[in-house]
C-alpha positions as CSV (number, residue, x, y, z in Angstrom):
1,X,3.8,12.0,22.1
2,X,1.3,13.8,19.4
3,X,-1.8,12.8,19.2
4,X,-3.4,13.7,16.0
5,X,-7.1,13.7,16.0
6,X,-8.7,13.3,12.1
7,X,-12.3,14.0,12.0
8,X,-12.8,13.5,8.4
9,X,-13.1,10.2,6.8
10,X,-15.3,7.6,6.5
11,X,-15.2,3.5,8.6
12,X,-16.6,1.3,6.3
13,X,-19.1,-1.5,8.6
14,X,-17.8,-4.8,6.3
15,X,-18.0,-8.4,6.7
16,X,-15.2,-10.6,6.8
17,X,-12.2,-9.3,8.8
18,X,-9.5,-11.0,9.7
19,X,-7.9,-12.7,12.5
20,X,-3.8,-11.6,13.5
21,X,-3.0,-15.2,14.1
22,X,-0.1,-15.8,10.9
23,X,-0.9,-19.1,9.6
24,X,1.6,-20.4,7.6
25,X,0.2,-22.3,4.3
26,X,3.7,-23.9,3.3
27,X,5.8,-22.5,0.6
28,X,4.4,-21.9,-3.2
29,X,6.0,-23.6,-5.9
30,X,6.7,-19.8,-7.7
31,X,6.8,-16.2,-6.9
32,X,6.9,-12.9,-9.1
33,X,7.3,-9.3,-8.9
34,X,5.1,-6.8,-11.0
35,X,7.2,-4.2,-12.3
36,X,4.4,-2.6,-13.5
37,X,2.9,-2.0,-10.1
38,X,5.6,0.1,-9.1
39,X,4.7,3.7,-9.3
40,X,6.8,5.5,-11.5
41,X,9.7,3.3,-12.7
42,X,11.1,2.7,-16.0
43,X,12.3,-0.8,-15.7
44,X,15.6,-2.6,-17.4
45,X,15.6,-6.2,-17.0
46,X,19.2,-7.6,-16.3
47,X,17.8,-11.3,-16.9
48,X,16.4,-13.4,-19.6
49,X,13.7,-16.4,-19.6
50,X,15.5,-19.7,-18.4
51,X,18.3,-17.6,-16.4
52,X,19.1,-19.3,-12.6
53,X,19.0,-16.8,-10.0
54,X,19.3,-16.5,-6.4
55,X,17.4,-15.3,-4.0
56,X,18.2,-11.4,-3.9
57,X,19.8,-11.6,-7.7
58,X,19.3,-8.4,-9.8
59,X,16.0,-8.8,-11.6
60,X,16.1,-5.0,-13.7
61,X,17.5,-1.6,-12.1
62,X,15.1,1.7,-12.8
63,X,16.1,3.8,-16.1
64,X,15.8,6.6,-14.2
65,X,18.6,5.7,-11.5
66,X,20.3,2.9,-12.2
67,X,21.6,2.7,-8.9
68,X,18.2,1.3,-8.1
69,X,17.7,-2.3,-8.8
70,X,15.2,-4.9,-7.6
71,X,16.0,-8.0,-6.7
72,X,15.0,-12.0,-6.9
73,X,11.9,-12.7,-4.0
74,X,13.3,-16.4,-4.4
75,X,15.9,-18.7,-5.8
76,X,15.3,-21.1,-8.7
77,X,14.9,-20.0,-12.7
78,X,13.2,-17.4,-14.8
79,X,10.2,-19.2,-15.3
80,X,8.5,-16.6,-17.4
81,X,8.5,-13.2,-18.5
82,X,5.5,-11.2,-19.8
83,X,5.0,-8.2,-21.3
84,X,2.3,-6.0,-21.7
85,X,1.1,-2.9,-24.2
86,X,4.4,-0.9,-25.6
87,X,6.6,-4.0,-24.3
88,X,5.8,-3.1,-20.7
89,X,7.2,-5.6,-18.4
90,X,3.7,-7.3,-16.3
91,X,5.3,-10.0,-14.3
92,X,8.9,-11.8,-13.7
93,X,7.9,-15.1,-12.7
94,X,10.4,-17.5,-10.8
95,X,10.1,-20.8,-10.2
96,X,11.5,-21.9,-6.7
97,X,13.8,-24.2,-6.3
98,X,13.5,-26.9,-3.7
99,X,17.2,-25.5,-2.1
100,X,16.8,-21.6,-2.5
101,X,20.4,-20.3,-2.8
102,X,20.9,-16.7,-1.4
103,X,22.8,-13.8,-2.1
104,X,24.8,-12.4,0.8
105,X,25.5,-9.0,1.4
106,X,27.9,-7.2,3.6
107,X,26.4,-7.2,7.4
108,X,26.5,-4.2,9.8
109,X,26.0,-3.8,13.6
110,X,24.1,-1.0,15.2
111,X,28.0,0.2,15.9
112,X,28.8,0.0,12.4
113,X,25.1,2.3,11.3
114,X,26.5,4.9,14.1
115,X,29.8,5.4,12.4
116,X,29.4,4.6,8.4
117,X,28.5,7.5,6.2
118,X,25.2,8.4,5.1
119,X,26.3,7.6,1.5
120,X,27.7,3.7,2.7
121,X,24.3,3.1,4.2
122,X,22.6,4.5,1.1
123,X,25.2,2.6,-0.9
124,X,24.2,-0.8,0.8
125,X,20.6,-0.2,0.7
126,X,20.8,0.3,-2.7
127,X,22.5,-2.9,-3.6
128,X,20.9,-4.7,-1.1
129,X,17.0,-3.8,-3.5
130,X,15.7,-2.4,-0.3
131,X,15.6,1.2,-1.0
132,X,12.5,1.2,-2.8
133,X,10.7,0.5,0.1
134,X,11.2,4.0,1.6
135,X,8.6,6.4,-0.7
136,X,8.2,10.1,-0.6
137,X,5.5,12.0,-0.4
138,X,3.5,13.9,-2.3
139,X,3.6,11.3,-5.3
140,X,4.8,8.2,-3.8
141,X,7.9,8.0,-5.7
142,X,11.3,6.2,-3.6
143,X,12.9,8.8,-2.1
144,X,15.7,9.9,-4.1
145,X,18.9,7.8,-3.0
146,X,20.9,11.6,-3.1
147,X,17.9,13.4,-1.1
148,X,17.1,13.7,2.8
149,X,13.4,14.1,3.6
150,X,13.2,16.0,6.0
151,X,11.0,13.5,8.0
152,X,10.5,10.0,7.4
153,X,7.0,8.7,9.1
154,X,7.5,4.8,9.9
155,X,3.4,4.1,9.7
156,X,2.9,0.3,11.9
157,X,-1.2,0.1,10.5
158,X,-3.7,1.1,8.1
159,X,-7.2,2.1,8.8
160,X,-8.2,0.5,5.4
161,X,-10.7,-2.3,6.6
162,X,-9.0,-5.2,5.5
163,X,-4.8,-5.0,6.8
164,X,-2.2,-7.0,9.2
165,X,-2.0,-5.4,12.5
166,X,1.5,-4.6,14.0
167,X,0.8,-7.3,16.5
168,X,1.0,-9.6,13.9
169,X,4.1,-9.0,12.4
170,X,6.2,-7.3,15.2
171,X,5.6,-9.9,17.5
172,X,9.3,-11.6,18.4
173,X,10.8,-8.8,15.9
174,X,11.3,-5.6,18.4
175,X,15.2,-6.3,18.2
176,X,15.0,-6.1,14.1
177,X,12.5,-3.2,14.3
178,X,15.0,-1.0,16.7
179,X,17.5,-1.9,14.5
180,X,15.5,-0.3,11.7
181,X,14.8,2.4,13.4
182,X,18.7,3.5,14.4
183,X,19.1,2.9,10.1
184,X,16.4,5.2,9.3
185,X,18.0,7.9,12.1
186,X,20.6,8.2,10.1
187,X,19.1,9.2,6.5
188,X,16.7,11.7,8.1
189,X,16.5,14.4,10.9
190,X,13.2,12.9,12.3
191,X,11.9,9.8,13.1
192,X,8.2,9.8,13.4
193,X,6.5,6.6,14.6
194,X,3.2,6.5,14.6
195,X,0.1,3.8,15.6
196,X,-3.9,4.4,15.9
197,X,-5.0,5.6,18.8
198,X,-7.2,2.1,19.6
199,X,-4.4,-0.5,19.2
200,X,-2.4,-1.5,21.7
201,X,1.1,-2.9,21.8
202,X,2.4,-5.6,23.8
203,X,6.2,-4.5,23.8
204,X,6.7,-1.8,26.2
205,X,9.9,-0.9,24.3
206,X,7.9,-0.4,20.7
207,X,5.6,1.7,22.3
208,X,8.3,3.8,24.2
209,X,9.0,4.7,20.4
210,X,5.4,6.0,19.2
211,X,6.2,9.7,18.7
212,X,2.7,10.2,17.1
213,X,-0.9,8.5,17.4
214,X,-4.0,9.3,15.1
215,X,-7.2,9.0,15.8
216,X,-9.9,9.1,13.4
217,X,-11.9,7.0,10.3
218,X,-10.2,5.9,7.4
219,X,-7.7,7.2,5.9
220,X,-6.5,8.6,9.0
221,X,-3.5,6.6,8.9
222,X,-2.1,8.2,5.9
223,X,1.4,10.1,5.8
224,X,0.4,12.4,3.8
225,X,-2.9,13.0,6.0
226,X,-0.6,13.0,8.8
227,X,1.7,15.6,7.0
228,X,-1.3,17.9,6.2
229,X,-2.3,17.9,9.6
230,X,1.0,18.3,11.6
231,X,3.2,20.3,9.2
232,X,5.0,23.7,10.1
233,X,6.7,24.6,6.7
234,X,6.2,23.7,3.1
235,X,9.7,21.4,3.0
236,X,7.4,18.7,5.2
237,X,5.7,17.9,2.1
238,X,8.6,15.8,0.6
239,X,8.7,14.0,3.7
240,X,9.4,10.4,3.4
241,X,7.6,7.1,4.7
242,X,7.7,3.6,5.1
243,X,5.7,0.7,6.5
244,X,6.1,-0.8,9.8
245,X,6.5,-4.6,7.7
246,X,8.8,-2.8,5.1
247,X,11.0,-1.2,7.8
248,X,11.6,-4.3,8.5
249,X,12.6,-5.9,5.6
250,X,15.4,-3.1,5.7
251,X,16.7,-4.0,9.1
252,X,16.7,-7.6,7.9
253,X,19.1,-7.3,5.3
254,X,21.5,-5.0,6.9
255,X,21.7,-7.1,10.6
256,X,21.3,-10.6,8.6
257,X,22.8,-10.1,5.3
258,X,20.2,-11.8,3.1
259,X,17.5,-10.4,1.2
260,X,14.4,-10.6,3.2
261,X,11.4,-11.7,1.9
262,X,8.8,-12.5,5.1
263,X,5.1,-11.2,4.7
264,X,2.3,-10.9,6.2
265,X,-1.0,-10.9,4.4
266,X,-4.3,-10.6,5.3
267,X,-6.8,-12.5,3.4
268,X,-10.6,-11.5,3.9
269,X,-13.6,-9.8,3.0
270,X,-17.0,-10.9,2.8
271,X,-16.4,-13.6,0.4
272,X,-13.4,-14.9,2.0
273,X,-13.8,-18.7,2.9
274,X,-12.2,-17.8,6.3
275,X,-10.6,-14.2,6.9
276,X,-7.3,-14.6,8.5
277,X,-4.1,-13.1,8.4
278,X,-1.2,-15.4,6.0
279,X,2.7,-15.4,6.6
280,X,3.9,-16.0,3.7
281,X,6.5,-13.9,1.4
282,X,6.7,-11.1,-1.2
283,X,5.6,-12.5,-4.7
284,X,3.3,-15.1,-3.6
285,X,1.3,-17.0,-6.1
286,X,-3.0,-15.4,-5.1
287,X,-3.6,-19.5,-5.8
288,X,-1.7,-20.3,-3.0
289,X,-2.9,-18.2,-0.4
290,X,-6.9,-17.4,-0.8
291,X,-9.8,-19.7,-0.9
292,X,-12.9,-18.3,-1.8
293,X,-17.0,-19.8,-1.0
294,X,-18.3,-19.1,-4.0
295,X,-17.4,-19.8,-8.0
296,X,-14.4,-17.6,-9.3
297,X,-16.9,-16.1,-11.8
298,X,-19.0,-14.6,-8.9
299,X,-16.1,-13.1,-6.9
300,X,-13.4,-9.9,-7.3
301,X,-9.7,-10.2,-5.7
302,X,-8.8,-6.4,-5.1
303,X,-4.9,-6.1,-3.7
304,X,-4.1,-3.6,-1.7
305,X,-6.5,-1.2,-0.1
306,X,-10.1,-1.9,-0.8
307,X,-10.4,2.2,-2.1
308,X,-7.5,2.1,-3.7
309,X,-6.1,-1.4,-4.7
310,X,-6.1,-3.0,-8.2
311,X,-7.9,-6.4,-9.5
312,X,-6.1,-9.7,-9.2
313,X,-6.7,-12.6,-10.9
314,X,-6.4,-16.4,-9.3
315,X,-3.5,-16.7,-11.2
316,X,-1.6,-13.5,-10.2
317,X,0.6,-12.4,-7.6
318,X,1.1,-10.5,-4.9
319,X,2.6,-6.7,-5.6
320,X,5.8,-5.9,-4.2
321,X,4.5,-3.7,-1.7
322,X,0.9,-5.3,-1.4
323,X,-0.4,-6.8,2.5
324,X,-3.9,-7.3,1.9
325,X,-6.2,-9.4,-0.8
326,X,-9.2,-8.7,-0.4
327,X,-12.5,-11.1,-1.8
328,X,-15.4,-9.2,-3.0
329,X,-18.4,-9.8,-4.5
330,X,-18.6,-8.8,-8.3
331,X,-21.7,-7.0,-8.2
332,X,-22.8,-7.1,-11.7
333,X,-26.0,-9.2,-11.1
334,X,-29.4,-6.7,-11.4
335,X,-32.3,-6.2,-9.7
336,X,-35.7,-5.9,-10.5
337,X,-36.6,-2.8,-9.6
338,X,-33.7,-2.4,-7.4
339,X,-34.1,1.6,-7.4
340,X,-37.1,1.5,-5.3
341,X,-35.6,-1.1,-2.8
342,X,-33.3,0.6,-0.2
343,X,-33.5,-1.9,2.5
344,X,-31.6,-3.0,5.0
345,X,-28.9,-4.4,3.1
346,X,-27.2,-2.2,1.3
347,X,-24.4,0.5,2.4
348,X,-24.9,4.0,1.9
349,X,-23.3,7.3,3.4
350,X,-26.7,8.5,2.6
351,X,-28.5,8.4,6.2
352,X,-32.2,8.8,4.0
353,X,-31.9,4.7,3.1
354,X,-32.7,2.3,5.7
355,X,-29.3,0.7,5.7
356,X,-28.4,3.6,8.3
357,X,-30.5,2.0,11.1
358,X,-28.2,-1.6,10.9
359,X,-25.7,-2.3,13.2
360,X,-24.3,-5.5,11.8
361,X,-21.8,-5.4,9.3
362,X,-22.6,-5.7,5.1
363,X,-21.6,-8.2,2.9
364,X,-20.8,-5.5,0.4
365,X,-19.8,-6.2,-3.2
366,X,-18.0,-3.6,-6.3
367,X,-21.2,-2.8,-8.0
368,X,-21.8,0.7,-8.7
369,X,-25.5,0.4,-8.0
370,X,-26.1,3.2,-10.7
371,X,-24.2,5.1,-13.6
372,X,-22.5,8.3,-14.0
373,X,-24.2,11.8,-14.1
374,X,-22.7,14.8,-14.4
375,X,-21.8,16.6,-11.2
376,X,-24.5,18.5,-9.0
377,X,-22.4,20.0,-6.4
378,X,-23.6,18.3,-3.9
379,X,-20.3,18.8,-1.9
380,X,-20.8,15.5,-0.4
381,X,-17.5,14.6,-1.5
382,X,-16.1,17.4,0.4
383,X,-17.6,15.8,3.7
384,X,-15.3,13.0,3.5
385,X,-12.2,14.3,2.3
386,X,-9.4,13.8,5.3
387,X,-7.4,16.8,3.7
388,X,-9.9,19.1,2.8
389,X,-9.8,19.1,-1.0
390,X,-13.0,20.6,-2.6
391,X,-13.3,17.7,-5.0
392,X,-15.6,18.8,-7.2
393,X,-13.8,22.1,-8.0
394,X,-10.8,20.6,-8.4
395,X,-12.9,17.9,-10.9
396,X,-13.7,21.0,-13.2
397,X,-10.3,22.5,-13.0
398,X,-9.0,19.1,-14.4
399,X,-11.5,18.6,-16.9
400,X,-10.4,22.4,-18.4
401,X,-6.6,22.1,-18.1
402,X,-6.2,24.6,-15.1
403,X,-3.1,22.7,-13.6
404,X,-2.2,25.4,-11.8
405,X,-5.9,26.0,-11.0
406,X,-6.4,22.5,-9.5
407,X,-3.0,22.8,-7.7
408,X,-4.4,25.7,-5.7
409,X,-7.2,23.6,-5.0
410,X,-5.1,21.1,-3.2
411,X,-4.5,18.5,-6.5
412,X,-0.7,17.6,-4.3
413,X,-2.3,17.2,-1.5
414,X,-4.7,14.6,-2.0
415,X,-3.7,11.2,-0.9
416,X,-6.4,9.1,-3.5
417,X,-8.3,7.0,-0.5
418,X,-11.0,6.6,-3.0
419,X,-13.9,8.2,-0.3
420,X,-14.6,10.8,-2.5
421,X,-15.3,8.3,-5.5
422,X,-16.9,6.0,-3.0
423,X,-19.7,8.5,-1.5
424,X,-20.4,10.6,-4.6
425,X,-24.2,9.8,-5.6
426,X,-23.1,10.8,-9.7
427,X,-21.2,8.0,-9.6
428,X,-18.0,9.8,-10.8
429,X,-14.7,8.0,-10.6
430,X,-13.2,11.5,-8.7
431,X,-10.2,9.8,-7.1
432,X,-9.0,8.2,-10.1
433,X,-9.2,11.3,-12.3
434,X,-7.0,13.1,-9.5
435,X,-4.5,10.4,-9.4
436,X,-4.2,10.3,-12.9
437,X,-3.6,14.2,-13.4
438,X,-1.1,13.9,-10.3
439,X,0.8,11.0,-12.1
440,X,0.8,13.5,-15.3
441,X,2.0,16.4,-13.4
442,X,5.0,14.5,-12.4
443,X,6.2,12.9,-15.5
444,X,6.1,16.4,-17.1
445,X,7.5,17.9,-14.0
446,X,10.6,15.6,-14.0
């Protein structure tokens, strides 16, 4: 076992989180996916508004490959379909029928994974719309279906204040998680499972399988941190990875022969009417799993990570690949003379306010508190940066067109937690420029 110790980062102290106890809130009366969430794709839709489909029916294959399809989260009819700028598909919504039909697809035995060819198990992946749960680094694109990373790193938590634990959603699964496990052996040389050094798990025969444990603030749970800290030669780079919960959807098709759709979500955050963690399944309605203790008009719904997540409305759904909704306050209210009022409550990385001496944790919210500046190389940003990225260099390089300049300076690298955006006192949105010129060097790269 590897024990990979991160001392860069930063733990946010944060009201609200949740429990691991999976309460079930009944099923929702409709479910979606959001093409648009998933990084990269050039969706095809295969149905039409008023279309019946099952659960694990072809939705729209990717432009790019179309062996790649993605598939029904639940049985009934095309309820809606809606469409964004440049006819950009937003949402496929179903609405579930009270008797789900299902797709089946072939089923296989841990015999059968041991003596099919690679390209049959790809094959069956591919039709069976779990494939895109396997991404690549360094852009989190799906591993090409025709590639074989040369690591694939099966990550069981996130350091990201507000996410399941693997206690939550591997307990009673081990079986199904092995299972996933002898699949992913055999698209890949190595195997890397990896947990945080402070969690504990209760089956002795998933911990027998940790080849790796981190230690360290967030994002110390990151593949790409991981692959920046452990790698030998430049090929680790297009290593692949996938989620503990989404290795599992995998193993569920393949050993059950239905398209899985089990989640669990965590729902908290300081504004959460009671943090807890919510089974549930992929495309739930945000309605039917949050409460919140305030008015709507007062609060923000950020899915996925709380750095680097996107707003949700009441009325949206959860993302394909989402686990966590968290409830924030809005933070647009001012203060009267709020500049020369530090005090206690109000997070800082900045040890000169009086926040640093609390021990309990804030009820923070997603006000700035401030607006942009220019840069004054600080370097603070640097502090927190898990990879070691000079942030503000590579801010510059951007800003001028040096591509290649701000590839020296580590632009692949970079794994967008949002900490350099989050601690920068100029208020400059750093992560999301870097994400954005890493999204454009792709595209033109491809």
């Amino acid at each position: 076992m590897i024990t990979i110790s991160i001392k860069k980062g930063l733990d946010l102290n944060i009201s609200g989180r949740p429990g691991s106890d999976g309460v079930q809130p009944g099923d929702p009366d409709h479910v979606s996916i959001l093409p648009l969430r998933i990084p990269y794709i050039v969706p095809k839709l295969v149905v039409k508004e008023g279309d019946r489909v099952k659960q694990g029916s072809p939705l729209f294959y990717d432009k790019r490959d179309p062996r790649v399809s993605f598939l029904a989260p639940g049985g009934g009819r095309v309820q809606a379909i809606r469409f964004g700028e440049r006819r950009s598909i937003q949402e496929i919504r179903i609405a579930l029928s009270p008797t789900e039909e299902k797709t089946p697809f072939p089923l296989f035995s841990e015999y059968d994974i041991d003596r099919m060819p690679r390209t049959g198990l790809v094959t069956a992946m591919l039709e069976g719309g779990v494939w895109p749960f396997l991404r690549s680094l360094p852009f989190r694109d799906m591993v090409g279906p025709d590639e074989t990373p040369p690591a694939i790193w099966v990550v069981l938590e996130n350091t990201d204040p507000f996410h399941p634990s693997p206690e939550s959603y591997l307990s009673g699964r081990e079986a199904l998680f092995h299972f996933g496990l002898k699949v992913l052996s055999r698209l890949t040389p190595s195997v890397r499972v990896v947990k945080g050094s402070l969690s504990s798990l209760s089956s002795p025969s998933i911990a027998e399988r940790i080849t790796h444990v981190f230690s360290g603030p967030y994002p110390a749970h990151d593949p790409g941190v991981m692959v920046y800290h452990t790698r030998t030669n430049p090929t680790e780079n297009r290593s692949g990875y996938v989620t503990g919960q989404d290795l599992l959807l995998v193993a569920g098709l393949l050993k059950n022969g239905f398209f899985p759709v089990e989640r669990f979500v965590t729902v908290a955050g300081p504004f959460s009417k009671k943090p807890e963690t919510i089974k549930t399944r992929i495309g739930a309605p945000v309605s039917h799993i949050v409460s919140v203790k305030e008015a709507q008009a007062t609060v923000r719904l950020i899915q996925g990570g709380l750095f680097n997540g996107y707003p949700v409305e009441m009325d949206g759904c959860m993302g394909l690949f989402e686990t966590a909704l968290t409830v924030m306050g809005r933070g647009n209210q001012k203060e009267f003379f709020g500049f020369a009022r530090p005090g206690f409550n109000k997070p800082s990385y900045s040890r000169t306010f009086l926040s640093a001496l609390r021990q309990r944790p804030f009820d923070m919210d997603c006000g700035m508190h401030g607006e942009e500046r220019a840069c004054v190389n600080c370097g603070i940003c640097a502090t927190v940066c898990p990879v070691d990225i000079l942030p503000q260099f590579m801010m510059k390089a951007i800003h001028g067109g040096e591509v290649e300049e701000a590839l020296k300076h580590g632009l692949l690298d970079c794994v967008a937690c949002g900490l350099c955006a989050y601690v920068c006192p100029s208020k400059i949105a750093l992560s999301a420029l870097f994400k954005q010129a890493k999204t454009d060097y792709y595209k033109e790269s491809m």
